[in-house]
C-alpha positions as CSV (number, residue, x, y, z in Angstrom):
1,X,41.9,128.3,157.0
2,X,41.0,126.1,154.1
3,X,38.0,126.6,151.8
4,X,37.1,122.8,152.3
5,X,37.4,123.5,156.4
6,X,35.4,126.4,156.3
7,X,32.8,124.8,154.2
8,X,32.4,121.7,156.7
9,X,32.6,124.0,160.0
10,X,29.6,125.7,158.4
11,X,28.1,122.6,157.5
12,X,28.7,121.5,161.2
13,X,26.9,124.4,162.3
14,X,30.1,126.2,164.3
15,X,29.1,129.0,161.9
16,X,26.0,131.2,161.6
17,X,25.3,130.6,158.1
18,X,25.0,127.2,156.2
19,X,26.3,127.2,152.4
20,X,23.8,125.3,150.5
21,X,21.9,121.9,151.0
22,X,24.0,119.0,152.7
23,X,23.4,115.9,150.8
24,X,25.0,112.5,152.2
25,X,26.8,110.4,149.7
26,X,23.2,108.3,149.5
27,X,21.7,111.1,148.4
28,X,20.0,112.1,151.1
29,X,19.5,115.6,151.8
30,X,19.8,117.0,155.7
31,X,16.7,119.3,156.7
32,X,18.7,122.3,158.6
33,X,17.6,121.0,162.2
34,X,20.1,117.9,161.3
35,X,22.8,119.7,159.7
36,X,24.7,120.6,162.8
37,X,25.1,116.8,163.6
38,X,26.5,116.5,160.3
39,X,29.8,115.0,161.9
40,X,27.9,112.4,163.8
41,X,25.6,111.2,160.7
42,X,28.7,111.5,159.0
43,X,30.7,108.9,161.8
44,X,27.7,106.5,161.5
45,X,28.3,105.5,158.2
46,X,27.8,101.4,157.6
47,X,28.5,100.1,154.3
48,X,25.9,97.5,153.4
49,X,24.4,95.4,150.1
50,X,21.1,96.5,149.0
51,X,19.4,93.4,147.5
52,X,17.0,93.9,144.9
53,X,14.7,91.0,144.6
54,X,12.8,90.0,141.3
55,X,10.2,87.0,140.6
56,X,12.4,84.3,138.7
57,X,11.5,80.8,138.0
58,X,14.3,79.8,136.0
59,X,17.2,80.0,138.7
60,X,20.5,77.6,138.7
61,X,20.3,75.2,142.5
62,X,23.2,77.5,143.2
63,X,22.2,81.2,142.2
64,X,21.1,83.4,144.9
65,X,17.7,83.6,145.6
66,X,14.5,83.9,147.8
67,X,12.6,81.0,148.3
68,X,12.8,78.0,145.3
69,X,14.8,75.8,145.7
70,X,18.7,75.8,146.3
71,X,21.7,73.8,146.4
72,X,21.9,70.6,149.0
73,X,24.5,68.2,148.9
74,X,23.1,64.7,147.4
75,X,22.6,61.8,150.4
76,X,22.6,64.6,153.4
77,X,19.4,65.1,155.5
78,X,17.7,67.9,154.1
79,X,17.3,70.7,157.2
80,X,14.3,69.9,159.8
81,X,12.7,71.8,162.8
82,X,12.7,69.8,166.2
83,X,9.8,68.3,165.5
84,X,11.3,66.5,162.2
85,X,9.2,68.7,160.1
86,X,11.6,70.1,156.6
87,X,12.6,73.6,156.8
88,X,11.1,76.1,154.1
89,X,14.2,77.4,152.0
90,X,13.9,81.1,152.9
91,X,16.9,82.1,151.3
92,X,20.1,81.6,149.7
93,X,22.7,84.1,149.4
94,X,25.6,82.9,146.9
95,X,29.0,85.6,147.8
96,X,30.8,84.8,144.4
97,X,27.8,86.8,143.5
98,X,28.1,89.4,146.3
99,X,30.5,92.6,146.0
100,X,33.3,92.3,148.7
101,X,31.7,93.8,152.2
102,X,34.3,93.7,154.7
103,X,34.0,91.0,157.8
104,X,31.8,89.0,155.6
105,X,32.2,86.1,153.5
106,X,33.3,86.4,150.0
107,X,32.7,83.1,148.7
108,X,30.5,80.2,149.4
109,X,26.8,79.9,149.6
110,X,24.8,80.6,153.0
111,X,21.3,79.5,153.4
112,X,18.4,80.3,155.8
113,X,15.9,78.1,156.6
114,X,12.9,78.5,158.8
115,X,9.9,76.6,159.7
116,X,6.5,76.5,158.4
117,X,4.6,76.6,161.4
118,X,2.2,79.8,162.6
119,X,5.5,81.6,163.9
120,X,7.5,80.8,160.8
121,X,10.0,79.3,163.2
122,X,10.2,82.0,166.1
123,X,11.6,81.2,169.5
124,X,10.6,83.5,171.5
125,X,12.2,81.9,174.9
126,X,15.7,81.9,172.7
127,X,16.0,83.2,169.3
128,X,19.3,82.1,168.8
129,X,18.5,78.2,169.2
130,X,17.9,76.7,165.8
131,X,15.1,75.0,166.8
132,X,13.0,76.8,163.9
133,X,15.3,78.3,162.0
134,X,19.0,77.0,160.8
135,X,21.6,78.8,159.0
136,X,23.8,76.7,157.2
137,X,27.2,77.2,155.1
138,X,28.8,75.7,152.4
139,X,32.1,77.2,151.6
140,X,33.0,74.5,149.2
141,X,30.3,73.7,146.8
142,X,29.9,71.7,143.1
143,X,26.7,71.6,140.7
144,X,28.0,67.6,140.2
145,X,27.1,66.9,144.0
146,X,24.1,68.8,144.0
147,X,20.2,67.2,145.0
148,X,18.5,67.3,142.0
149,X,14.9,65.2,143.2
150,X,13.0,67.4,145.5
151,X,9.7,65.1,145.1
152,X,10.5,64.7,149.1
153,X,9.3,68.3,149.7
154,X,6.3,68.4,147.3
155,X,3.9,67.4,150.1
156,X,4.8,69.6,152.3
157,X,2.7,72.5,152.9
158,X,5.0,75.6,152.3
159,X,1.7,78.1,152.4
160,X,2.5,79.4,155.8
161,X,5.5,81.0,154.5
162,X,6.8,84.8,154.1
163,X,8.5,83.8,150.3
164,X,5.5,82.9,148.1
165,X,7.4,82.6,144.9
166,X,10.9,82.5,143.8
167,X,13.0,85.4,143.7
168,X,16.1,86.2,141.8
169,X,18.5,88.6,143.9
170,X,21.0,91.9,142.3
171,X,23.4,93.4,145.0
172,X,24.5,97.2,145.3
173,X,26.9,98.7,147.5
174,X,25.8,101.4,149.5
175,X,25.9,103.3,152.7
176,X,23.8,103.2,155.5
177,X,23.3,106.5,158.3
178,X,21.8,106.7,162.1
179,X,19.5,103.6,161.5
180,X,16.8,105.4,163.6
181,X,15.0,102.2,164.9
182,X,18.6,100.5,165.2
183,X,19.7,99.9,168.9
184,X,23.2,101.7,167.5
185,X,21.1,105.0,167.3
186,X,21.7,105.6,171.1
187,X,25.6,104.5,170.8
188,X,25.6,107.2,167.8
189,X,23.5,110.0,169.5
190,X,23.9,109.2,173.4
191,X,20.1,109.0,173.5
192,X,17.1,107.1,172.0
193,X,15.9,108.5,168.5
194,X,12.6,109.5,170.8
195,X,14.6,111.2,173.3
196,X,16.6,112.8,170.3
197,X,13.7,114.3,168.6
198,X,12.6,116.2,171.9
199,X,15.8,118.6,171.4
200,X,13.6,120.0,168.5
201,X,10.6,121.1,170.8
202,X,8.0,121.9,168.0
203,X,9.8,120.6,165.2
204,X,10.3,117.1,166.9
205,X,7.4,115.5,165.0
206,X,9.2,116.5,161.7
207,X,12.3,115.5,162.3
208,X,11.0,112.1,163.6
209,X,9.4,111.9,160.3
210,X,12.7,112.9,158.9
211,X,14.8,110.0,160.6
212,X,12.1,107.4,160.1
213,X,11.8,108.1,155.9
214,X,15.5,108.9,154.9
215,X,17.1,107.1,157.8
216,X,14.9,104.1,158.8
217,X,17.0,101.6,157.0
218,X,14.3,99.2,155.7
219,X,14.8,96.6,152.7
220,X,16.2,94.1,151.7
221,X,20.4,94.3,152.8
222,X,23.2,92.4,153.9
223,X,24.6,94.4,156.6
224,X,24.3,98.1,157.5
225,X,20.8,99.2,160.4
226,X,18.4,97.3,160.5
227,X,14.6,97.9,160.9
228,X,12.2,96.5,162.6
229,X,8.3,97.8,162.9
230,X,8.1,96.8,166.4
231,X,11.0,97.4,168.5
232,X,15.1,95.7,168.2
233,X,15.1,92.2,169.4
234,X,18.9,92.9,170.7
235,X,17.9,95.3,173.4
236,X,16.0,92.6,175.1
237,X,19.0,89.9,175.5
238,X,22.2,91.5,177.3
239,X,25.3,90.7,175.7
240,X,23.8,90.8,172.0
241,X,24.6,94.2,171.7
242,X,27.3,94.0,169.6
243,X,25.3,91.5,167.2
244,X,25.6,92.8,163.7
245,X,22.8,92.2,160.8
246,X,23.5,89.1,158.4
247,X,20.5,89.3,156.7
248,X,17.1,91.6,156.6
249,X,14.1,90.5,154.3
250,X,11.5,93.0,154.3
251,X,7.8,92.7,153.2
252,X,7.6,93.4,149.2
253,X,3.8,93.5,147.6
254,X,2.1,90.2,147.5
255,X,5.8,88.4,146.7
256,X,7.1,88.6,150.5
257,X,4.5,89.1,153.5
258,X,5.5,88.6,156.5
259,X,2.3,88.9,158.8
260,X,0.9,92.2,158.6
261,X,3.5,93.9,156.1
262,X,6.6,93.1,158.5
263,X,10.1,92.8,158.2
264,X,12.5,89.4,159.1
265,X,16.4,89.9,160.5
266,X,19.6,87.6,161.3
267,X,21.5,88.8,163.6
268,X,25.0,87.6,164.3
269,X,28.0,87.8,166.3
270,X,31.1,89.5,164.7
271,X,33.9,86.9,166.0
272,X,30.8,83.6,164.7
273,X,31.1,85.8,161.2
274,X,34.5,86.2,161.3
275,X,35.0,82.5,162.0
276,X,32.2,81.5,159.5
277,X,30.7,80.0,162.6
278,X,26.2,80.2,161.9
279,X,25.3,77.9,164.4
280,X,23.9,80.9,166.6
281,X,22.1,83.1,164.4
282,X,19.5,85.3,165.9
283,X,16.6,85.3,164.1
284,X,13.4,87.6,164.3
285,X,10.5,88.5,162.8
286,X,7.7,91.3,163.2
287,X,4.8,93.0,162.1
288,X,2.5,96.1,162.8
């Protein structure tokens, strides 16, 4: 046997003895009630892009960014809610900018838009209807044909809003494990993270704690788990299962609130992403 294949067996837990501290290549270190699922954490690795987001006035119609205001083609009806009201510009993700994350798009800009009303757009009878929320993509764009004269949207009251400023955006790569509050826990683990931590007896409570700090997956991303501080819209609609996170904004100081310190996801179909098809984004919102 290998030195490499013993290591990992012990790591595995098929041996008595573990050699060291498992880290995951996030840095994450495994307590010793986790190590023996090390193969399992180790399968549930999603790559996703961290997004780090910064106040910054000064940003280019086309840049990515939170809130502010973006690029719209000149002459085109700006985005409106049912009710005619114009969509709040929630944000703007620009993939030239992006690093390459397979099955999404690597160039173009895609924009999400949501209403201003006391639900910031929510459907609660069907989240995927766009009837307070559009997502809209521009695979061809120019700065020449770009709206410039926004005085259309200075009357509109934008206070009910989760962005309260503009926000300039930097992506990382990086890797995501378990997703602990994602619904993909139970495909990983064959159980809920609740019934998971019951194998522990009296260490359950810790290694809850354990999953929800290292393993929670909050943040702003493109792809990977995602979080939620209620519970995953997806359960609740059969057939969206297989949905995959576009977008997550989380709540960030006094910059990005949604209600009481929440979190907001997109949620997509993998063939709509493949085909660069948005027109039935799932959208949700939630707080403690």
């Amino acid at each position: 046997m290998k030195f490499f294949d013993f290591f990992r067996k012990k790591q595995l837990g098929e041996e008595s003895h573990t050699v060291g501290p498992v880290i995951l290549s996030n840095g994450v270190q495994l307590s010793k009630e986790l190590v023996p699922y090390l193969h399992t954490i180790e399968k549930s690795a999603l790559p996703f892009i961290q997004i780090k987001a910064s106040p910054e006035e000064k940003l280019s119609l086309t840049q990515s960014k939170f809130g502010g205001r973006g690029y719209w083609p000149t002459g085109d009806p700006y985005p409106t809610d049912t009710n005619g009201k114009y969509l709040f510009l929630l944000a703007q993700l620009n993939f030239e900018e992006v690093p390459p994350l397979p099955g999404y798009p690597q160039k173009g800009l895609l924009q999400f838009y949501i209403s201003t009303n006391d639900l910031m757009g929510l459907n609660f009878d069907d989240p995927t209807a766009q009837t307070g929320h559009r997502v809209i993509y521009f695979e061809e764009y120019g700065e020449a044909r770009a709206e410039k004269d926004f005085a259309f949207l200075i009357d509109v009251d934008f206070s009910f809003v989760p962005v309260n400023r503009s926000m300039g955006l930097a992506f990382q790569e990086q890797t995501d494990y378990i997703g602990s509050l994602d619904l993909r826990f139970e495909k990983n683990f064959g159980e809920d993270c609740m019934e998971f931590t019951e194998r522990f007896g009296e260490k359950g409570d810790d290694v809850g704690e354990e999953l929800c700090d290292n393993f929670g997956c909050d943040g702003h991303k493109i792809g990977g788990y995602a979080c939620f501080t209620q519970s995953d819209p997806r359960e609740q609609r059969a057939g969206h299962e297989e949905w995959i996170l576009l977008l997550q904004i989380d709540s960030q100081d006094s910059d990005i609130v949604w209600g009481d310190a929440g979190i907001g996801n997109f949620f997509i179909h993998p063939e709509d992403l493949k085909k660069k098809d948005f027109s039935r984004v799932l959208y949700n919102w939630d707080c403690s």
